[in-house]
C-alpha positions, 0 to 999 in steps of 0.5 A: 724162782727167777730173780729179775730185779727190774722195773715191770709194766703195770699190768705183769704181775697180774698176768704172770699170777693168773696165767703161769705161778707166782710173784714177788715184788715190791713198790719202788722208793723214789731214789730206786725208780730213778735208778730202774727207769734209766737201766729199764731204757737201757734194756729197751733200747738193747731190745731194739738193736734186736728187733728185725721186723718193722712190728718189732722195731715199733714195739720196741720203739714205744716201749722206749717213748714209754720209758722217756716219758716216765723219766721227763715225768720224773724229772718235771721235763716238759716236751716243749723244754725237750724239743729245745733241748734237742734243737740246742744240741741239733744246733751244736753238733748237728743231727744224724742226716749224713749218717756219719761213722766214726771210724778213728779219731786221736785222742785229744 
């Protein structure tokens, strides 16, 4: 067997137990799904530095809007309360329109 360890979409175990073995899995407590959700963003995110094709990108894409759900949900965030925060940093620092890359800066 394969040790995974991470958090799955609901409907998995059902596919892998109809379609090639068997499972082990468990459900997680909240302090464990805290901890899954966030490296379950990581590893989408990983996903998309990946994906070539634009269906791949909007596979991955979404997975990730999933993801970001389920963390606002966790933590009682409304949309609204998000796209303020985003115009809050978008108003501090800016956003990505100019593309900018930092090659060097000193420390500070």
């Amino acid at each position: 067997m394969i040790t995974y360890n991470k958090l799955i979409r609901d409907g998995v175990l059902k596919k892998i137990k109809d379609s090639w073995g068997t499972a082990t899995s468990h459900i997680a407590s909240d302090e464990e799904f805290e901890i899954k959700v966030k490296e379950k963003l990581v590893e989408e995110a990983q996903e998309l530095i990946q994906a070539k094709t634009k269906e791949d990108i909007m596979n991955e894409l979404g997975d990730i809007c999933k993801i970001s759900q389920e963390i606002m949900k966790l933590y009682a965030i409304t949309e609204e309360e998000l796209t303020e925060a985003m115009s809050k940093k978008d108003e501090k620092v800016g956003g990505f329109d100019q593309r900018i890359i930092l090659e060097e800066a000193s420390e500070f």
